[in-house]
C-alpha atoms as an extended CHARMM CRD file, in Angstrom:
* protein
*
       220  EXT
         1         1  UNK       CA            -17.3030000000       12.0610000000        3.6470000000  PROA      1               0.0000000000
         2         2  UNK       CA            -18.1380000000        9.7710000000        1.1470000000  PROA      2               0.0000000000
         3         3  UNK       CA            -16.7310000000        6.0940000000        0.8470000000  PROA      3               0.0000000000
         4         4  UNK       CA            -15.8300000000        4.3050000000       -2.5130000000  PROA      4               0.0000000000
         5         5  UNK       CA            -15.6590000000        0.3730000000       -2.0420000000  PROA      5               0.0000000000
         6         6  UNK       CA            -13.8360000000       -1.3100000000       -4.7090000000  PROA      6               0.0000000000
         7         7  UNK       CA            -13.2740000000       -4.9590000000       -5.1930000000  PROA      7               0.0000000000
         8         8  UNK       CA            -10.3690000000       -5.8460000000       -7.6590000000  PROA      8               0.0000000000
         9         9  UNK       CA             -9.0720000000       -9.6450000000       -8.7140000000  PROA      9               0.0000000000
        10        10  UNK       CA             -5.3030000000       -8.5140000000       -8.3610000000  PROA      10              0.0000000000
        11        11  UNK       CA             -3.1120000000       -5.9530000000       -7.6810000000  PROA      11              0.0000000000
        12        12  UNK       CA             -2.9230000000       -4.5110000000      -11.3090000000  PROA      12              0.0000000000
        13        13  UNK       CA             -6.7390000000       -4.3710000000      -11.5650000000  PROA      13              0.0000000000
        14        14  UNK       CA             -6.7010000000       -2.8570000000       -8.0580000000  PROA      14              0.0000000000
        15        15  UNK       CA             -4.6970000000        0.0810000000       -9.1950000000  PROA      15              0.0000000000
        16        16  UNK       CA             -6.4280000000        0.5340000000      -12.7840000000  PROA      16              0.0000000000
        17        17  UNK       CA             -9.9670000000        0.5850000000      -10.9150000000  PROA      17              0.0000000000
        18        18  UNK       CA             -8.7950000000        3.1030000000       -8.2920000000  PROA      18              0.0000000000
        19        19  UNK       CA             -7.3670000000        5.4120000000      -11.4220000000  PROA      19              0.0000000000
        20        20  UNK       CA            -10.0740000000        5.0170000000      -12.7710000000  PROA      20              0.0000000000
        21        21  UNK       CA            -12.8990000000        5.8570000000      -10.5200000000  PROA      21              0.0000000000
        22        22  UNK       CA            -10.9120000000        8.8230000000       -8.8460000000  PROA      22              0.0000000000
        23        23  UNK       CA            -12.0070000000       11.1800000000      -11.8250000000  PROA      23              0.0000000000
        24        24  UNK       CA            -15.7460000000       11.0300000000      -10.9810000000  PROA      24              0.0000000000
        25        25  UNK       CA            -15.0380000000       10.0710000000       -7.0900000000  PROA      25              0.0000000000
        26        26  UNK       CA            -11.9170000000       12.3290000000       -6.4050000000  PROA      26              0.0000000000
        27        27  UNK       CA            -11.8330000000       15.5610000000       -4.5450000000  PROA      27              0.0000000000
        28        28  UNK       CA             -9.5230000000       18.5540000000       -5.9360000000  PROA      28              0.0000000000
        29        29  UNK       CA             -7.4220000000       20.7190000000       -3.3190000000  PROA      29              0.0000000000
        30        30  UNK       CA             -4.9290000000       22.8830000000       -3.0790000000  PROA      30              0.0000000000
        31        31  UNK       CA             -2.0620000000       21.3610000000       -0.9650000000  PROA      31              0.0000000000
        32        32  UNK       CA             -1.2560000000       23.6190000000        2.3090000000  PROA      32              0.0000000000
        33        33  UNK       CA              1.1140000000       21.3480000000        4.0640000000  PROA      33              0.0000000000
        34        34  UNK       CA              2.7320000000       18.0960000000        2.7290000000  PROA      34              0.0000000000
        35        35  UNK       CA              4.7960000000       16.6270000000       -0.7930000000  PROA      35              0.0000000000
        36        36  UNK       CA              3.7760000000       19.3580000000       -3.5210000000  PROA      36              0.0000000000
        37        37  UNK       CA              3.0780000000       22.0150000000       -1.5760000000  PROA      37              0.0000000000
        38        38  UNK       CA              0.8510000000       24.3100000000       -3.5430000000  PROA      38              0.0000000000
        39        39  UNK       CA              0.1080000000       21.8950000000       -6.4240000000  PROA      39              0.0000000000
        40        40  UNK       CA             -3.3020000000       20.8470000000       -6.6230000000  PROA      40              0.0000000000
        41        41  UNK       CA             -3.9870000000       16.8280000000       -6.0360000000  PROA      41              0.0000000000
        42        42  UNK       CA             -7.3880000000       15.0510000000       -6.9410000000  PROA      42              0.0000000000
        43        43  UNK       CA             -8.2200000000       12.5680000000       -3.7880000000  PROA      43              0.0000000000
        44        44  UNK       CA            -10.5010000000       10.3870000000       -2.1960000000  PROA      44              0.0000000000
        45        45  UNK       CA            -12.2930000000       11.0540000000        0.6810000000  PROA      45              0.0000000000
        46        46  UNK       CA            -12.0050000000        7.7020000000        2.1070000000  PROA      46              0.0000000000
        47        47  UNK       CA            -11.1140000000        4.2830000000       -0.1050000000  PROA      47              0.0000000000
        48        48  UNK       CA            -11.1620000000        0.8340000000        0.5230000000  PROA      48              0.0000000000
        49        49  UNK       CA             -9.7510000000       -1.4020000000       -1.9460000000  PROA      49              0.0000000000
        50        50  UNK       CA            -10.6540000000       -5.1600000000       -1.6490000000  PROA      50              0.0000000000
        51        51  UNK       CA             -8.3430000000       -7.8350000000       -3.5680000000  PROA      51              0.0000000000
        52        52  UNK       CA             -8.8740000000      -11.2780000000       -3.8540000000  PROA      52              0.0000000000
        53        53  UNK       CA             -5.8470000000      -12.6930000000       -5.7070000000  PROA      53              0.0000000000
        54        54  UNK       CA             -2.7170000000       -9.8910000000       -4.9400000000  PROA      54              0.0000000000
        55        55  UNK       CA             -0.5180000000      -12.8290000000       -4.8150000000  PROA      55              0.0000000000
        56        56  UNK       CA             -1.2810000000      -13.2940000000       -9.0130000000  PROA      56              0.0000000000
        57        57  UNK       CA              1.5720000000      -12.3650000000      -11.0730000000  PROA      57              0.0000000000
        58        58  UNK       CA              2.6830000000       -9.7700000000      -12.2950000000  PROA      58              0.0000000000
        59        59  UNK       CA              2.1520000000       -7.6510000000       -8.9520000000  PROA      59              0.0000000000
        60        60  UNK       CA              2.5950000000       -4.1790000000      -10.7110000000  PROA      60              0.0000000000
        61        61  UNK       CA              1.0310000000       -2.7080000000      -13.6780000000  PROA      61              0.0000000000
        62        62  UNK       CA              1.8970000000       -3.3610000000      -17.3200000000  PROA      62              0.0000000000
        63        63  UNK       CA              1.2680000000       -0.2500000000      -19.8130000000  PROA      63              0.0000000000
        64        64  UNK       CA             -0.0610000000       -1.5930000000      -22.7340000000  PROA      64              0.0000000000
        65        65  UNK       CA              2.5270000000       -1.2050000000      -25.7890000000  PROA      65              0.0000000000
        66        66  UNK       CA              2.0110000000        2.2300000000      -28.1820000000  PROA      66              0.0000000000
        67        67  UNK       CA              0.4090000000        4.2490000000      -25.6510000000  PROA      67              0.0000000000
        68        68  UNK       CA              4.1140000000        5.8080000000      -25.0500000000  PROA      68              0.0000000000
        69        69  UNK       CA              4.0780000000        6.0480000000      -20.6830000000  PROA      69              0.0000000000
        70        70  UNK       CA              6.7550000000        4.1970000000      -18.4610000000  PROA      70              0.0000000000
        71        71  UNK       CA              5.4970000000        2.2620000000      -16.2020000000  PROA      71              0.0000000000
        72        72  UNK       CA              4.7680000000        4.0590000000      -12.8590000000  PROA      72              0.0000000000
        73        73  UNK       CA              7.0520000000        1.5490000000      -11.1270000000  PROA      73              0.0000000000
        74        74  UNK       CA              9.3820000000       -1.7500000000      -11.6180000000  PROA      74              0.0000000000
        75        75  UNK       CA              9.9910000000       -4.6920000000       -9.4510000000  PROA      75              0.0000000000
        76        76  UNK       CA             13.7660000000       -3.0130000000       -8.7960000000  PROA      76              0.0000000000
        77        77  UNK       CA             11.6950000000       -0.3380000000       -6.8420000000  PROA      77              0.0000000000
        78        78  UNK       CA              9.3540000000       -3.2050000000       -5.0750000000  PROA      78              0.0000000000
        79        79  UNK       CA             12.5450000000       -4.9570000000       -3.8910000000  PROA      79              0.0000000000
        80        80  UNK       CA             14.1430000000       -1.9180000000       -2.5770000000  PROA      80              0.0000000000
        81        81  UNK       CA             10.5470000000       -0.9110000000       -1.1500000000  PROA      81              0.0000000000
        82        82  UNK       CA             10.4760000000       -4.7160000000        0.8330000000  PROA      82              0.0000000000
        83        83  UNK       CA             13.8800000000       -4.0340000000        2.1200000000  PROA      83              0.0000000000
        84        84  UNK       CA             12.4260000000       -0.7100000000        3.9350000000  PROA      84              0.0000000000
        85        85  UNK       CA              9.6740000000       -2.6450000000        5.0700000000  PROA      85              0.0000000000
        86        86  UNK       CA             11.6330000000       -5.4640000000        7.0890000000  PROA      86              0.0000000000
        87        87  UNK       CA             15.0350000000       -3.4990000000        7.3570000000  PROA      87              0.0000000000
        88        88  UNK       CA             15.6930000000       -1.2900000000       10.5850000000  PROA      88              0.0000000000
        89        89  UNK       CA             18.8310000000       -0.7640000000        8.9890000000  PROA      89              0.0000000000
        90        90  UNK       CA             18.3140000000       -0.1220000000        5.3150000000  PROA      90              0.0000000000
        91        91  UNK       CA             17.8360000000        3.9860000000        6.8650000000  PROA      91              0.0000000000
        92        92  UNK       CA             20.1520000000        6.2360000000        4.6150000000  PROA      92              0.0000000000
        93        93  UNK       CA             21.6000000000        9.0230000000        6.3350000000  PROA      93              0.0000000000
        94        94  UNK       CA             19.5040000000       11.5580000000        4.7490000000  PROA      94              0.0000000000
        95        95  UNK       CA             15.9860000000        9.8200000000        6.3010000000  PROA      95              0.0000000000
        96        96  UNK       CA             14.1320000000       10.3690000000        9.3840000000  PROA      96              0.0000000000
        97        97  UNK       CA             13.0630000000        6.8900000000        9.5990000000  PROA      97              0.0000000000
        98        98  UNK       CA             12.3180000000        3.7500000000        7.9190000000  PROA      98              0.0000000000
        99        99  UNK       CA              9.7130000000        1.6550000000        7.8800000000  PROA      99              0.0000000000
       100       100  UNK       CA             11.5700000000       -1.3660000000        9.4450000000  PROA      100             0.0000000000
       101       101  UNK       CA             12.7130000000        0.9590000000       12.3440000000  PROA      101             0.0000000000
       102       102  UNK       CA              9.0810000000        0.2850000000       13.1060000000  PROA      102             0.0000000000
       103       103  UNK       CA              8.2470000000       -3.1460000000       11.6480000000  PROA      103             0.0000000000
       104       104  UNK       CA             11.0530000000       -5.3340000000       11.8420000000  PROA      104             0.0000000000
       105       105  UNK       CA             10.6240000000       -6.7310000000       15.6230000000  PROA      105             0.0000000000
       106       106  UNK       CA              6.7890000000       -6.5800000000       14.8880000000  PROA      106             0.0000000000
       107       107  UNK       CA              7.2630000000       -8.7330000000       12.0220000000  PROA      107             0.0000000000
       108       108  UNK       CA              8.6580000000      -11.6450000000       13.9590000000  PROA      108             0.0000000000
       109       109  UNK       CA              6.8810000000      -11.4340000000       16.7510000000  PROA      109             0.0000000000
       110       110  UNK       CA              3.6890000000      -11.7190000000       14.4080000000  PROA      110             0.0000000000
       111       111  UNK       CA              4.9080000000      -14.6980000000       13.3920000000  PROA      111             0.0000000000
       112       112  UNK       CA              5.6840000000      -16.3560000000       16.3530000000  PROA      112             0.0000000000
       113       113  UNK       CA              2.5380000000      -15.5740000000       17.8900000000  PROA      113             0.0000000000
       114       114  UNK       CA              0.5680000000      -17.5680000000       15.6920000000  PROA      114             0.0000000000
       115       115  UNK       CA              2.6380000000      -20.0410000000       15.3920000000  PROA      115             0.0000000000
       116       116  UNK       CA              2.8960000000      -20.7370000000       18.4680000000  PROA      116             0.0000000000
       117       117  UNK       CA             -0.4050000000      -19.6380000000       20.2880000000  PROA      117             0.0000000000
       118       118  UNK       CA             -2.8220000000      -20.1160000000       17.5240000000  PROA      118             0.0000000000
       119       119  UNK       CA             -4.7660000000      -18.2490000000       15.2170000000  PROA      119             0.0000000000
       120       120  UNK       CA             -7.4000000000      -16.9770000000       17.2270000000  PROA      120             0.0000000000
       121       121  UNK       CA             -6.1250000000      -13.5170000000       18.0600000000  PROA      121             0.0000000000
       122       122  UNK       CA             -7.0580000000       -9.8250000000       17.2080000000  PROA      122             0.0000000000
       123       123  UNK       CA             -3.6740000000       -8.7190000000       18.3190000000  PROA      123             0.0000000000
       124       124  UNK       CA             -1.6600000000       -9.5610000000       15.5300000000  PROA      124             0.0000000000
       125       125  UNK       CA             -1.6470000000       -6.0770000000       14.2370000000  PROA      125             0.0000000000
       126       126  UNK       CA              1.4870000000       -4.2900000000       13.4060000000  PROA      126             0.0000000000
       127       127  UNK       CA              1.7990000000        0.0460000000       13.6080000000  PROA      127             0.0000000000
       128       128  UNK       CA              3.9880000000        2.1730000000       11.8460000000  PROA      128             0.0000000000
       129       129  UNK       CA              4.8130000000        5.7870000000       13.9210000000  PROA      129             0.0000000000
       130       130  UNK       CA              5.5160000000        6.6380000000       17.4540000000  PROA      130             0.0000000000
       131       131  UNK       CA              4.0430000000       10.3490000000       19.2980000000  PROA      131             0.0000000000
       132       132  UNK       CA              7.0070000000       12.2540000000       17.8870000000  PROA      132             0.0000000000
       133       133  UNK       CA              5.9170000000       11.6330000000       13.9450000000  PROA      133             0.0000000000
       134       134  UNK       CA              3.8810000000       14.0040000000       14.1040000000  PROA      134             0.0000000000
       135       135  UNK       CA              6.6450000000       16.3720000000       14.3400000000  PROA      135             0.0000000000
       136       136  UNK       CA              8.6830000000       15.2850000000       10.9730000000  PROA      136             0.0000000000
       137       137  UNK       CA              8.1010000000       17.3420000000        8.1370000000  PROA      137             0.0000000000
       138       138  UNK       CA              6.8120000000       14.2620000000        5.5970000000  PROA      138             0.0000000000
       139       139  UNK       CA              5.4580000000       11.4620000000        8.0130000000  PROA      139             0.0000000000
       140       140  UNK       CA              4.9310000000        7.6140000000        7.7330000000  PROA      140             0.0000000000
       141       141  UNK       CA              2.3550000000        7.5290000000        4.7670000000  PROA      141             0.0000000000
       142       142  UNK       CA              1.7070000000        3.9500000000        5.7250000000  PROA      142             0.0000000000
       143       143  UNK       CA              0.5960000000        3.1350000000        9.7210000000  PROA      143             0.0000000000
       144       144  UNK       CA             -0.9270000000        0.0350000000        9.9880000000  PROA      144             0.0000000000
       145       145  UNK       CA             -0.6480000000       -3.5800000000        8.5280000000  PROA      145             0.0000000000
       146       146  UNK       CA             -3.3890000000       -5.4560000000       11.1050000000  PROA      146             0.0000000000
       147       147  UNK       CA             -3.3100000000       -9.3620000000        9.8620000000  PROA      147             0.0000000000
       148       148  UNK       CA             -6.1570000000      -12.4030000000       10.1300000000  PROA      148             0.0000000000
       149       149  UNK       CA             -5.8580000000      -16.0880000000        9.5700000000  PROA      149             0.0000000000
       150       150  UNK       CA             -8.9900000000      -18.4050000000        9.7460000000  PROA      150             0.0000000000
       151       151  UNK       CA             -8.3330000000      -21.7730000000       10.7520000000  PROA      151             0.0000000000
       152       152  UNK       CA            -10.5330000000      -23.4970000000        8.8340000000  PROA      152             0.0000000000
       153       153  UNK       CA             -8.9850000000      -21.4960000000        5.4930000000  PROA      153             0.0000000000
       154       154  UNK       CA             -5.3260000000      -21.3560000000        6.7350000000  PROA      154             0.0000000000
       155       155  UNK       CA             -4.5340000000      -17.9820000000        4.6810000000  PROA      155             0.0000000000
       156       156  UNK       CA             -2.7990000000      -15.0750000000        5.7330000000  PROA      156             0.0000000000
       157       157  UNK       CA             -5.3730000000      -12.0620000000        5.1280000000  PROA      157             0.0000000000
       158       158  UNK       CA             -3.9160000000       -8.2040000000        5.5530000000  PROA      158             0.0000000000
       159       159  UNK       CA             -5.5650000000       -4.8470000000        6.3630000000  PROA      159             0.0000000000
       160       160  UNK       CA             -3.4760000000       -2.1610000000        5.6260000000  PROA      160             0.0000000000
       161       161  UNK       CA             -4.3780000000        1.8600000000        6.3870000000  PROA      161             0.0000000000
       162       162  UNK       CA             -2.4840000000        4.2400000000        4.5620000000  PROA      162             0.0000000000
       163       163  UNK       CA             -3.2320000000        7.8750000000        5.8480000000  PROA      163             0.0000000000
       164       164  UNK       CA             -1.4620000000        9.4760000000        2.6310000000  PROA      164             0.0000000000
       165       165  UNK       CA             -1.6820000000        7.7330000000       -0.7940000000  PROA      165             0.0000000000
       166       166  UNK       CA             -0.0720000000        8.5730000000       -4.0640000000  PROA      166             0.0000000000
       167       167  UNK       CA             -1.9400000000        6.4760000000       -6.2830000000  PROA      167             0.0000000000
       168       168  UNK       CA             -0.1500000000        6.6050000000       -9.4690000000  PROA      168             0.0000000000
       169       169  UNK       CA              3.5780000000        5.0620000000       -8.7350000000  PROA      169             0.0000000000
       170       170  UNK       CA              3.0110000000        4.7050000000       -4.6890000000  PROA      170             0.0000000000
       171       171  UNK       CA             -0.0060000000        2.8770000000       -4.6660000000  PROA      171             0.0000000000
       172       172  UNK       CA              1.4550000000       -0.0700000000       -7.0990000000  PROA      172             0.0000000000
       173       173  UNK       CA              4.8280000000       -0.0490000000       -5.4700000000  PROA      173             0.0000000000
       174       174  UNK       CA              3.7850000000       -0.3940000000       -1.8680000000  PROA      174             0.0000000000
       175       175  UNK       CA              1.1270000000       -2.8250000000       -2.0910000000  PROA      175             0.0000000000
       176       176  UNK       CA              3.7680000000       -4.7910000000       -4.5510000000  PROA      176             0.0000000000
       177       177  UNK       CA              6.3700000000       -4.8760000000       -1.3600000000  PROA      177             0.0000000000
       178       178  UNK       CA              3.1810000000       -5.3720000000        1.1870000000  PROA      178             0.0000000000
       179       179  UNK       CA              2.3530000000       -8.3000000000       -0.5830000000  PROA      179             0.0000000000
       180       180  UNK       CA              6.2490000000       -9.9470000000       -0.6340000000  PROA      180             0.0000000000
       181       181  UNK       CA              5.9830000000       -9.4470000000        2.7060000000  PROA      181             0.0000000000
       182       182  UNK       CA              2.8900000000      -11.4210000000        2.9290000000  PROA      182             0.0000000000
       183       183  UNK       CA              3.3820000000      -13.7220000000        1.1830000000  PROA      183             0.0000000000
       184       184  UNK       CA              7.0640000000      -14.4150000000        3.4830000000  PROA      184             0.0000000000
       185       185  UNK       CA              5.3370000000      -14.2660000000        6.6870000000  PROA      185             0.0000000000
       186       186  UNK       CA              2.5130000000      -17.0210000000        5.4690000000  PROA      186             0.0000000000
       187       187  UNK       CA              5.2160000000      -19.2530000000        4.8150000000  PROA      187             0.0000000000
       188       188  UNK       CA              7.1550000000      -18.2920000000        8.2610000000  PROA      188             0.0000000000
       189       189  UNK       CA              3.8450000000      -19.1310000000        9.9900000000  PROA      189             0.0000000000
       190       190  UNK       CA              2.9250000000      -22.5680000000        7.8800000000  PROA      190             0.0000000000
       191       191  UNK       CA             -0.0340000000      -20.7490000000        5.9160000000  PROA      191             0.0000000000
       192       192  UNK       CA             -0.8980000000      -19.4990000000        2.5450000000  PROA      192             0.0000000000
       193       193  UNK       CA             -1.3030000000      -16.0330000000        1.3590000000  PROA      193             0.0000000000
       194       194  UNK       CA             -4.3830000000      -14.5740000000        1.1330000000  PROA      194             0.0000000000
       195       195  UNK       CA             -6.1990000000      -11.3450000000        0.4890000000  PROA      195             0.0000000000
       196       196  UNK       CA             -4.9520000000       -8.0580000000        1.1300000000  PROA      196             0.0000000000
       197       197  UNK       CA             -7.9060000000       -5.1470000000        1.9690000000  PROA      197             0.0000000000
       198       198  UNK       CA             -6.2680000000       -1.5790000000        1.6730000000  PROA      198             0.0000000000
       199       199  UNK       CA             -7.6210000000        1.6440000000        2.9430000000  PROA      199             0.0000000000
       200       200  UNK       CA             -6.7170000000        5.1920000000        2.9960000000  PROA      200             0.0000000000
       201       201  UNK       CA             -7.9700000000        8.6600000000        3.7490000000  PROA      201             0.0000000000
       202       202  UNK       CA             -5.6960000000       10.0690000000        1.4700000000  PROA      202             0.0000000000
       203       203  UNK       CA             -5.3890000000        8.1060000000       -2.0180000000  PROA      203             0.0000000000
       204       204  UNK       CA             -4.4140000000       10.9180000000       -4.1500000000  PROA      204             0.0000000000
       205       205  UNK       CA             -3.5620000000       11.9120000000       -7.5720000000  PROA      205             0.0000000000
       206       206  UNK       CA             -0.8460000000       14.6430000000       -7.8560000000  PROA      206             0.0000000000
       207       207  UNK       CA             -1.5210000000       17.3730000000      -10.1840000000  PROA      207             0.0000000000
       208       208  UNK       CA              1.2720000000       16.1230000000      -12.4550000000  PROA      208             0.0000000000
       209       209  UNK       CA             -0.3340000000       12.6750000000      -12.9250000000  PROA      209             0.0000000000
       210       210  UNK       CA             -3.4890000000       13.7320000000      -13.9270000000  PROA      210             0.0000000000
       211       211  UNK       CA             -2.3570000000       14.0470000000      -17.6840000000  PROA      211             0.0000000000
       212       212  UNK       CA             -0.9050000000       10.5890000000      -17.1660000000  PROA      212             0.0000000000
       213       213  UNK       CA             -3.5820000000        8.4970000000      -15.7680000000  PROA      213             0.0000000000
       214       214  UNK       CA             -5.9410000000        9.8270000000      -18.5930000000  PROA      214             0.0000000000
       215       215  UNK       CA             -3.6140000000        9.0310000000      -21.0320000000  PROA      215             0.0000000000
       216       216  UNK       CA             -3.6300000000        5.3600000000      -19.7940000000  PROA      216             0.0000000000
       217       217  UNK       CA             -7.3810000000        5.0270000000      -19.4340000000  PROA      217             0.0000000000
       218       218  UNK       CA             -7.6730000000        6.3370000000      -23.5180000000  PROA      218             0.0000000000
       219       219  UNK       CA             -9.2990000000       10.0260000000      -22.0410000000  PROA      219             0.0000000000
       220       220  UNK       CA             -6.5340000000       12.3870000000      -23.3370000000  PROA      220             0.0000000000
């Protein structure tokens, strides 16, 4: 299994490196189980993004003008993304779960932990999923969000783990919302935001993206 280490200076650089490096770092597959079953997706064996400024506007990726793509997400999408994040009760009938089923209590009780017992804790770590996941037919993609402040720097640091990754509109989308959320908490707890360190298993690129993302990097 080889490991690709990337460090980015926000999220938009974050998701341009990890496009780009996933054409000479990338696995290809044929998909047995899982979204786009039988499609072919181009992956990483394992990723870990570093980024030192996510909280640098804008959070998602701007396509430069005449190259003729959308944009592979919007801050409409972010907002509704943050909602599932915090929300136990932003689930729509037609989905197993969402995110906040999982996070919302976990969320506040970060909070109040370090602000009221101190900073000096490994526990502070928030999971996504429960033994019967494993059982649904598309899973949590995202399980982990495991947080750090320093005292002496007073920032709010996050670790998240994806185990499933679509890079091209998930990837700037998620860590988008992630970093709202941050950048909330911080203030809950009296702290500034700080860097966000991402990881994943499973960053892919779907088949259908491909033609895309080398369109963007000026490779079509």
């Amino acid at each position: 299994m080889e490991i690709t280490f990337i460090e980015a200076r926000d999220l938009p650089d974050a998701w341009f490196q990890c496009v780009y490096n996933i054409f000479d770092k990338g696995r290809e597959y044929v998909i047995d189980r899982g979204s786009f079953k039988g499609n072919r997706r181009l992956e990483y064996d394992f990723v870990v993004v570093k980024i030192r400024y996510p909280e640098t506007r804008p959070l998602i990726p701007d396509i430069p003008p005449g190259i003729g793509l959308p944009p592979p997400t919007d801050m409409e999408y972010v907002q509704e993304y943050l909602e599932k994040l915090c929300s136990a009760s932003s689930k729509a009938d037609n989905e197993d779960y969402t995110y906040g089923m999982y996070l919302e209590h976990q969320i506040q009780e970060v909070i109040r932990m370090y602000r009221e017992e101190g900073f000096g804790t490994n526990q502070a770590c928030m999971a996504v999923c429960d033994p019967q996941s494993i059982y649904l037919e598309d899973p949590p993609c995202l399980r982990q969000i495991d947080t750090r402040i320093y005292p002496e720097e007073r920032k709010l640091h996050f670790v998240v783990y994806f185990r499933s990754w679509d890079l091209w509109a998930g990837f700037p989308s998620n860590l988008a919302g992630i970093q709202l959320l941050k950048e909330y908490m911080a203030e809950e707890i009296g702290v500034e935001p700080g860097e966000t360190i991402a990881l994943s298993k499973g960053m892919h690129l779907y088949e259908y993206a491909w033609e895309l993302a080398k369109i963007r990097l000026g490779k079509s």
